[in-house]
N, C-alpha and C positions, 0 to 999 in steps of 0.2 A: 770327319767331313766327307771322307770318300764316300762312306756308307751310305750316310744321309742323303748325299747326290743319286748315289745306285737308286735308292728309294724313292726319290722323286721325280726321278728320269723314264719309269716304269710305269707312273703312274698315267690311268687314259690319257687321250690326247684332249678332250675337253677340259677335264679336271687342271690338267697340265699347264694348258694358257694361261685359264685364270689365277694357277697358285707361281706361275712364272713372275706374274705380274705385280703380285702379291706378297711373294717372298725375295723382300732385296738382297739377305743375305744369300740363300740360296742362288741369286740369278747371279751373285760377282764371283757364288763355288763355278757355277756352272760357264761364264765365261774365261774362270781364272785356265779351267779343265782341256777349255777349248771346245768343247763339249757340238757336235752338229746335229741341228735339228731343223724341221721347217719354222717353229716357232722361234726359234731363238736368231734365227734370221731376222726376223724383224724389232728385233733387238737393237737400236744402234745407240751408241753412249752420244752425247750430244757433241764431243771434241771426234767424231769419224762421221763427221755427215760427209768427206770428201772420198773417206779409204773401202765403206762396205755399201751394197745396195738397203734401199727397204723393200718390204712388200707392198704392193698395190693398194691405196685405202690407211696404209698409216702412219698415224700422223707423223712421224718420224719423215714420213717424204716428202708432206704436204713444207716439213718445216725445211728441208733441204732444198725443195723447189724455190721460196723465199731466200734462201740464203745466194743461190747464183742469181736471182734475179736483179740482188741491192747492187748496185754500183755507189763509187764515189765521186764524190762533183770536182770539177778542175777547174783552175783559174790557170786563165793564160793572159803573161806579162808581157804584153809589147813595147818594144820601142819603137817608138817615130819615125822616119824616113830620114833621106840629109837633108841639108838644108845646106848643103854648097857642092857645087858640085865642082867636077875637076876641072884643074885651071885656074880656079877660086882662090883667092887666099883663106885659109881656115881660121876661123875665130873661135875664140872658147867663147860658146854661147848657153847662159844660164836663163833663170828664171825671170830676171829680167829686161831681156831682149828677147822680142816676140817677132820669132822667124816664121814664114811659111816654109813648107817642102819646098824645095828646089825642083827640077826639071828631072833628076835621078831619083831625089826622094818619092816624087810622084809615082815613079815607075817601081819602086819598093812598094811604097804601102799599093800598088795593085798589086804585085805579085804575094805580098801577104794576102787580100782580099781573095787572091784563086786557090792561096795555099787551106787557109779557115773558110774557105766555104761550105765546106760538110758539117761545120760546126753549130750545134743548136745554141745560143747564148742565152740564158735567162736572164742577167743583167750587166750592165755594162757600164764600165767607169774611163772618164780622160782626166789630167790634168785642164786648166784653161786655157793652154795654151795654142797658138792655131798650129801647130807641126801635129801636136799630137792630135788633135780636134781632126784633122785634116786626114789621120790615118786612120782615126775610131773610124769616119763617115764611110771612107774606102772599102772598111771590113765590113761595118755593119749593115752599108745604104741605105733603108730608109728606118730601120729601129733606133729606138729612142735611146741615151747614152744617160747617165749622171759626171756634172762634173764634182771630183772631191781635191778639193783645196793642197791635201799634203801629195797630191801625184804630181805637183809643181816643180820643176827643174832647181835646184840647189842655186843659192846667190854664190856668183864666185868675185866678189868684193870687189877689189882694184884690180884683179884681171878678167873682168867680166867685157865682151867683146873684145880682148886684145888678141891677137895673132899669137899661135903655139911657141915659137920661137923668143918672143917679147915674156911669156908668161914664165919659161925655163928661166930665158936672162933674170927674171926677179927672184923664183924662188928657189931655182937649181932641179936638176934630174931628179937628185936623189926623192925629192918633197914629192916630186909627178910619180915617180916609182913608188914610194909609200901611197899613195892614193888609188892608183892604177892594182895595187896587189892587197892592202893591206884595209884600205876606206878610211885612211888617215888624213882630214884635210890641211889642206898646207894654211899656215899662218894669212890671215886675214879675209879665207872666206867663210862665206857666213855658212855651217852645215850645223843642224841640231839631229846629229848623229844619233842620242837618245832617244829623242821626239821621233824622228823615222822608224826607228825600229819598232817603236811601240804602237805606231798607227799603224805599221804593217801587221803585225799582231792581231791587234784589233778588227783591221777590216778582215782578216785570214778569218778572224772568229764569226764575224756575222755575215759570211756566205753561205749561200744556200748550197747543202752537202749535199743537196742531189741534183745539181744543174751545174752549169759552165758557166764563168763567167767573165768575161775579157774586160783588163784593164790595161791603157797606152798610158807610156809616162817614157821619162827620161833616165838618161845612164846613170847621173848622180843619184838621184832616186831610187833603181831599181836595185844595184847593191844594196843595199842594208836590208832588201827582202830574205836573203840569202842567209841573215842570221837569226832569223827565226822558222825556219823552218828545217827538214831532216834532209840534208846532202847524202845521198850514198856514195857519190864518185864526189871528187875534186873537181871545180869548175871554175871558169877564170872570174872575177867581178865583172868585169866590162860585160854586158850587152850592146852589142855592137848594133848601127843603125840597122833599122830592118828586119831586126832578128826577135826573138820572141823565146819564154819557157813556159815551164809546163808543172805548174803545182797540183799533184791528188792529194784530198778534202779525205784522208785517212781517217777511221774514229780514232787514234791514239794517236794522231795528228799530222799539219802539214806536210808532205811529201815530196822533192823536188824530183820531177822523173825527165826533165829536159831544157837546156840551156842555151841560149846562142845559137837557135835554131833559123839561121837563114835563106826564105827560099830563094834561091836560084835561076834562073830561065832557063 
């Protein structure tokens, strides 16, 4: 094999190109070798479009120039603003108690609005509800929103509006601590835990993987996004009001790159 390389490494440099091109076994002697040439420069295996240059004119750079130009599309998971503000007694409020933003939530979903303002959205999704409705409008002011039915706040049975305190007295710490850590819902509300997961699935699948696209919903809700798609770090369930993450639209799939991102003043 050595020999055979000598003899074809000698040969003109016209002849050379085109038997470089020509002969595959010879071009993986002559890569194995290490072998430096101007031609063999432009040689790039298609897994180093990132580690070698090409030459000017071919197609090796035409295809690496495509390659940094693809991005991947993001969905970003809002929550809704509050909807009580301090002083307030706090209700555990679900799906079916339709709160507005309170006086603070208001001033959340704008400071979302200034945080995603550099953000190009192709399509945009709310629950029905008006907290959320109220926070899409914030972000997106005059683009148009879709509402889809499963980014609805979770029914919380017989402690739906009752006071935090009232809701522990029924079902205990422990039942709030499985929910709060684990997405276990306590005895008698109503979560279709499987159904969530799989609509989240689903709409992950038919977004558009080269655009942005913002969806506002609820805490009960946004938990269960988290188990379809790929966590690198550890991140709490709760999305707290105001706060917002960050899925990249990977080709070997969903990606969470940001959690609980609350802006701030």
């Amino acid at each position: 094999r050595r020999d055979a390389l000598e003899r074809f490494t000698k040969l003109p440099q016209s002849n050379y190109a085109g038997r470089f091109r020509a002969a595959p076994r010879l071009r993986k002697w002559h890569e194995h070798w290490n072998c430096k040439s101007r031609t063999a420069a432009n040689f790039v295996p298609r897994d180093r479009y990132e580690r070698r240059p090409a030459a000017r004119g071919s197609p090796h750079r035409a295809a690496r120039r495509s390659f940094h130009i693809m991005s991947s599309g993001r969905v970003y998971i809002v929550r809704h603003g509050n909807t009580f503000d301090k002083g307030d007694t706090i209700l555990r409020v679900g799906g079916r108690t339709d709160l507005p933003l309170s006086s603070s939530g208001l001033a959340q979903a704008d400071r979302l609005s200034k945080a995603l303002k550099n953000i190009e959205f192709g399509q945009a999704f709310s629950s029905d509800l008006k907290r959320t409705r109220q926070t899409a409008q914030a972000i997106l002011g005059e683009q148009a929103y879709d509402i889809a039915e499963f980014l609805t706040e979770v029914d919380y049975g017989p402690d739906e509006g009752r006071a935090e305190t009232d809701v522990i007295a029924r079902i205990g710490a422990k039942a709030l601590e499985k929910w709060d850590e684990q997405a276990i819902p306590p005895t008698g509300w109503k979560v279709d835990v499987d159904g969530l997961r799989t609509a989240w699935q689903a709409f992950l699948a038919g977004c558009d993987g080269k655009s942005n696209t913002l969806v506002v919903t609820s805490n009960g809700v946004a938990r269960f996004l988290l188990d379809v798609v790929k966590c690198v770090t550890s991140v709490p369930l709760k999305l707290r009001t105001g706060s917002y993450g960050i899925i990249e639209l990977r080709p070997k799939g969903p990606v969470l790159i940001g959690w609980d991102i609350r802006p701030e003043d």
